[in-house]
C-alpha positions in Angstrom: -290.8 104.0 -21.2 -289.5 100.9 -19.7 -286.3 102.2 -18.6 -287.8 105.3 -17.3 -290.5 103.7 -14.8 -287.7 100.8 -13.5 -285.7 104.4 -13.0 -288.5 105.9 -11.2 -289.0 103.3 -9.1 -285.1 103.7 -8.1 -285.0 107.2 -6.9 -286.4 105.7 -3.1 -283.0 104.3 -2.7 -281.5 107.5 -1.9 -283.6 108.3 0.5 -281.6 107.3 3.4 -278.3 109.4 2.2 -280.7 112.3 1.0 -282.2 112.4 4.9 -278.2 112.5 6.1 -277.7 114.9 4.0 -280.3 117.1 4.5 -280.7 116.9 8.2 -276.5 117.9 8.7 -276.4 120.6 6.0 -280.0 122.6 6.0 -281.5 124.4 8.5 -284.2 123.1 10.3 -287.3 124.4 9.5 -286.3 124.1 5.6 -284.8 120.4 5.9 -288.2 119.7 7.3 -290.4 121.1 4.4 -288.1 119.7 1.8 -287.6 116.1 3.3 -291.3 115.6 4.3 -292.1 117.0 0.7 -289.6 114.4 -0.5 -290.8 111.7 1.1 -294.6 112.4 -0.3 -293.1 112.4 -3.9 -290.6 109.7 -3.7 -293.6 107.6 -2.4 -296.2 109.0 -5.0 -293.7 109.1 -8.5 -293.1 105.3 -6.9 -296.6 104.3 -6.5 -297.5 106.4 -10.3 -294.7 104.1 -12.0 -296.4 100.5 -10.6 -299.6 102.2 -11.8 -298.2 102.8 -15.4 -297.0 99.3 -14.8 -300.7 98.1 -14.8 -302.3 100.3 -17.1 -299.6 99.2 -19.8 -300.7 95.6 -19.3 -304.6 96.2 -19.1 -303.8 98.7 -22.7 -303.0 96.2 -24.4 -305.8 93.4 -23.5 -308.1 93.5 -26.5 -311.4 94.1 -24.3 -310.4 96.8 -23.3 -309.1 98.1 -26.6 -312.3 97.8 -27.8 -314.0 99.9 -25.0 -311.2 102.6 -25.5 -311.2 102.4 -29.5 -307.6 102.0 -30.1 -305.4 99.4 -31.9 -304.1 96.5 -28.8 -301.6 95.1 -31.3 -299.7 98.4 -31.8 -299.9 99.3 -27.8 -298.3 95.2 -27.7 -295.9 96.3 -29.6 -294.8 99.7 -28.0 -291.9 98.0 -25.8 -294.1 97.6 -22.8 -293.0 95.6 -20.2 -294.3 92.2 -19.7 -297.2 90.4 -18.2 -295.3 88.9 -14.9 -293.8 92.5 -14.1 -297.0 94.1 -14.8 -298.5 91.4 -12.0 -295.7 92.1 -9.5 -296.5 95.5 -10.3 -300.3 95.4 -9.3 -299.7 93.0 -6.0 -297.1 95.8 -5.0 -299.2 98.4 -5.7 -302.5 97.3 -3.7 -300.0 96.7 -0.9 -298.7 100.4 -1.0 -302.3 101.6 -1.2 -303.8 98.9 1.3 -301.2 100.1 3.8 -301.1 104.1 3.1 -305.0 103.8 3.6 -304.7 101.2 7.3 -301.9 104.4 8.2 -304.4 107.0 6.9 -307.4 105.5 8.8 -305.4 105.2 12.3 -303.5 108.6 12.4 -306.9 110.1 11.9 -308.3 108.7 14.7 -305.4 109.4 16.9 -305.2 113.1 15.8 -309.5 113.1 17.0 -308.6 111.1 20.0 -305.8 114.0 20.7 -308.3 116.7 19.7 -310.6 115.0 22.2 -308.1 114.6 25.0 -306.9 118.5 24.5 -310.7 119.4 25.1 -311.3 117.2 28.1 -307.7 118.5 30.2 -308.8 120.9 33.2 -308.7 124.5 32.6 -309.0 126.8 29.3 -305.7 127.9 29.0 -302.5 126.9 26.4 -300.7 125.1 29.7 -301.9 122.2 31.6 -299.9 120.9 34.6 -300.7 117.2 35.9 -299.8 116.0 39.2 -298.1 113.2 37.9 -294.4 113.0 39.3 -292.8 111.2 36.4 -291.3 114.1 34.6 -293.5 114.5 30.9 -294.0 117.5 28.7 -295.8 117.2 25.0 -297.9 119.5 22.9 -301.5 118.3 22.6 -302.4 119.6 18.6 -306.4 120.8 18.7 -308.6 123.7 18.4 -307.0 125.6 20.5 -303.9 122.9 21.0 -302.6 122.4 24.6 -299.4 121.8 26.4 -299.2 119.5 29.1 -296.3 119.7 31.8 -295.9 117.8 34.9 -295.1 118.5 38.1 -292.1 116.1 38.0 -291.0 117.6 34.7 -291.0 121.4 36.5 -289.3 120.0 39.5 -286.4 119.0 37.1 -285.6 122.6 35.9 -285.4 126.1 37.3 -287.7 129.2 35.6 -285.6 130.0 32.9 -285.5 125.9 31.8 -289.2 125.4 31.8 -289.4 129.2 29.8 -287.3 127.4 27.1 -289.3 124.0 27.5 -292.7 126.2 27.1 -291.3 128.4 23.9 -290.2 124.4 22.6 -293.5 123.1 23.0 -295.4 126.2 21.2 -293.2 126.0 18.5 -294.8 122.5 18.1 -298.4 124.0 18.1 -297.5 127.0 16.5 -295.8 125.2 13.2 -298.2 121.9 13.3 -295.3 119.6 13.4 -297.5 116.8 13.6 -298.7 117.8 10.0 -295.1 117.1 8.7 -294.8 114.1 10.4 -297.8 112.6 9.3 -297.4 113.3 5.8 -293.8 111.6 5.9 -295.5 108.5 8.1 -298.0 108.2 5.1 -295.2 107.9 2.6 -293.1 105.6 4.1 -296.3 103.5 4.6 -296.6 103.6 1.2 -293.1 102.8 0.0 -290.8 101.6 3.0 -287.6 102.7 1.3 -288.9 106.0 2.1 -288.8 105.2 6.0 -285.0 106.9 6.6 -286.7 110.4 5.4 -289.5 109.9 7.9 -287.6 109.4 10.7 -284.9 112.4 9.8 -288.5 114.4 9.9 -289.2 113.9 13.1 -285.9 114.3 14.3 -285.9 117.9 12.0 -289.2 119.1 13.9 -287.8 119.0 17.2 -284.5 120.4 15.9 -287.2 123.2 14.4 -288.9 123.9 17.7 -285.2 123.4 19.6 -284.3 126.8 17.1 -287.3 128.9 17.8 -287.2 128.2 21.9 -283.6 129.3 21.3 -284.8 132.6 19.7 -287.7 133.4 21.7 -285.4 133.3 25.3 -282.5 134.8 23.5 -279.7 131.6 24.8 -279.2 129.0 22.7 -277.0 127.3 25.6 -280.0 127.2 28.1 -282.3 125.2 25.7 -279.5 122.7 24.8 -279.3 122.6 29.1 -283.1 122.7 29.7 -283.3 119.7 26.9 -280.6 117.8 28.4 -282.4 117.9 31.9 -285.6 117.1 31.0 -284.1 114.1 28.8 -282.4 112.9 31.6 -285.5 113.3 34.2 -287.8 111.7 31.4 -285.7 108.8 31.2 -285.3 108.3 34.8 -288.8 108.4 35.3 -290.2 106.8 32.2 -293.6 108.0 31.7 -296.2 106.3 30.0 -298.2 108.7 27.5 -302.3 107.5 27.4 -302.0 109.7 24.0 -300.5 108.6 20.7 -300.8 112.1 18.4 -298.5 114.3 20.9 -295.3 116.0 20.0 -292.6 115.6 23.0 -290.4 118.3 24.4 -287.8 115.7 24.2 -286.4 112.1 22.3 -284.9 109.1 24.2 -281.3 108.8 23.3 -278.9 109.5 26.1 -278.0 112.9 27.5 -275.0 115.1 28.9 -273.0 112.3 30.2 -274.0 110.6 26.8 -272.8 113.2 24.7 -269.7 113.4 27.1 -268.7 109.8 26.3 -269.0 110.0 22.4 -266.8 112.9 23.2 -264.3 110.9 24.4 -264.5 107.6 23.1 -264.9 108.9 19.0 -263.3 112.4 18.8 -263.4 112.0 15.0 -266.8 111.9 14.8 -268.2 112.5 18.1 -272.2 112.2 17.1 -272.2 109.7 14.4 -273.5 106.9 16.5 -275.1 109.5 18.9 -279.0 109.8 20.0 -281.3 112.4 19.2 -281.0 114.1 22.3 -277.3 114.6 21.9 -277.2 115.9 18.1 -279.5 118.2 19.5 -277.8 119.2 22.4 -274.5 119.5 20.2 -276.2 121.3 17.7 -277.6 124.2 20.1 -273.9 124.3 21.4 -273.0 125.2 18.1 -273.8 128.6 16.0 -276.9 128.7 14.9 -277.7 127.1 11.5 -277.4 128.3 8.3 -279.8 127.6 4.7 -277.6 125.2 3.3 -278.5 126.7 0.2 -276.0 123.7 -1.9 -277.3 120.7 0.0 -281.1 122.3 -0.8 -280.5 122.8 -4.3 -278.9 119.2 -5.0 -281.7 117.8 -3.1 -284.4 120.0 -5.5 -282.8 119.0 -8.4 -283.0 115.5 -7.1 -286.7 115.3 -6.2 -287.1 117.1 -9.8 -285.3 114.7 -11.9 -287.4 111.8 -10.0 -290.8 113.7 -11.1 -289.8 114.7 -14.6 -288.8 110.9 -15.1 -292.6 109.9 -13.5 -294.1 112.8 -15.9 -292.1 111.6 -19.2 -293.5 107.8 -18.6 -297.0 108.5 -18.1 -296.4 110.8 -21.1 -294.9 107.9 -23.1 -297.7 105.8 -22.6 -300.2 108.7 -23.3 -298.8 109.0 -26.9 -298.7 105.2 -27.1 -302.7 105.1 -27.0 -303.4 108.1 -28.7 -301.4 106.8 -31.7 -302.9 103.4 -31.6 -306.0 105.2 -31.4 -305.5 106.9 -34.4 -304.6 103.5 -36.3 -307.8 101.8 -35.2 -310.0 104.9 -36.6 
């Protein structure tokens, strides 16, 4: 049992090279669902084996044997870990919990405070456009869920750019991106080591709504040009955002002349260092994606083995107690 929770507790590790993985071999939409999936059970399987941690310790305390009927001396003698690792264990543990909860608590309010916001914006229909001149564009999730363009952003590109920004933007609403990214938020509240697959999640869902704008206007090229546009007015103009639970058209990190540098300067591996905007940029150049069928099946089997090693622990000590039980009777 011992080895098998201190493995559990391992698996996290590999989330950062799991999230590379993932996000440069599997197609969008996919990567998403697997890595915010894999983030919620890294986190959970991690949180489970500091819980097993604690009940082993409080098992074998003889008050509580007595409530529960069964034998403390032969659970103290099933290999348990020990007393100071069971405390580490329970500190950790009300931290993950204390700080999933605070995240919990505060996304929650943002996403009412967005619901709110989508309600109070002029007009009934899907698009909103502000007066503002600093060049903007995010999805507003609600009931109905809104996007809101300003004028500065539509000055920056022609008709057929802000038809690819719009069919980005509804993609947002459409999938409820900000449902992924809250769940993988969560987890890497709860376990940190979880963090890389967080961020490769929000990256994913923009590379997931990038896709879909390039299908629904038929050109992938015009969507990597209508992002690279808007990243470039965005950044020159630098709005500010009175909303936290939004989902942007686009992600600070450079642009054409950007990409154009890398380029240059590492023509080995152009994007390795690169920003978001110009993996995606690069990335709509490109064919479109395929599955990635290996890199999804090696990650499966991956977030399998760390479940089935969660499952077989908690089974471990389950038989543990049920046989001291049947001693003590």
């Amino acid at each position: 049992m011992r080895a098998l929770i201190f493995l559990t507790l391992l698996f996290p590790l590999a989330a950062a090279p799991l999230a590379r993985s993932v996000t440069s071999r599997v197609e969008p939409r996919l990567a998403t669902w697997l890595m915010a999936s894999g983030a919620l059970l890294l986190a959970g399987t991690s949180c489970g084996a500091l819980g097993l941690l604690v009940l082993s310790e409080l098992a074998r305390t003889p008050w509580l044997a007595r409530v529960g009927d069964w034998s403390s001396s032969i659970v103290a003698d099933g290999g348990l870990p020990g007393g100071w690792t069971s405390l580490i264990a329970g500190v950790l543990l009300g931290a993950a919990l204390l700080a999933a909860a605070t995240f919990a608590v505060r996304r929650g309010r943002a996403l009412a405070g967005a619901r709110r916001h989508a309600r109070e914006l002029p007009g009934h229909g899907e698009l909103v456009v502000t007066e503002d001149k600093c060049a903007d564009a995010y999805a507003v999730p609600g009931r109905p869920g809104r996007i809101v363009v300003s004028a500065g952003m539509l000055d920056a590109l022609d008709e057929r750019g802000r038809a690819a920004l719009l069919a980005h933007e509804r993609a947002h609403l459409r999938a409820r991106h900000h449902w992924f990214t809250g769940v993988a938020r969560l987890a890497a509240a709860a376990n940190p080591m979880v963090r890389p697959l967080a961020d490769a999640v929000e990256f994913t869902v923009e590379r997931w709504a990038d896709e879909e704008a390039a299908a629904a206007v038929g050109d992938r090229r015009l969507v990597a040009q209508a992002i690279a546009s808007a990243a470039i007015a965005a950044k020159t103009t630098r709005p500010r955002r009175a909303v936290l639970a939004t989902l942007g058209a686009v992600l600070p990190g450079g642009g054409p002349a950007a990409l154009s540098r890398r380029l240059r300067n590492r023509p080995e591996d152009p994007l390795r260092d690169a920003g978001p905007v110009p993996r995606r940029v690069a990335a709509l150049l490109a064919p479109a994606p395929r599955p990635g069928l290996p890199a999804l099946t090696v990650s499966v089997l991956f977030l399998g083995l760390a479940v089935l090693c969660a499952v077989k622990a908690a089974d471990h000590l389950q038989d543990l107690i049920s046989f001291a039980h049947a001693v003590s009777e």
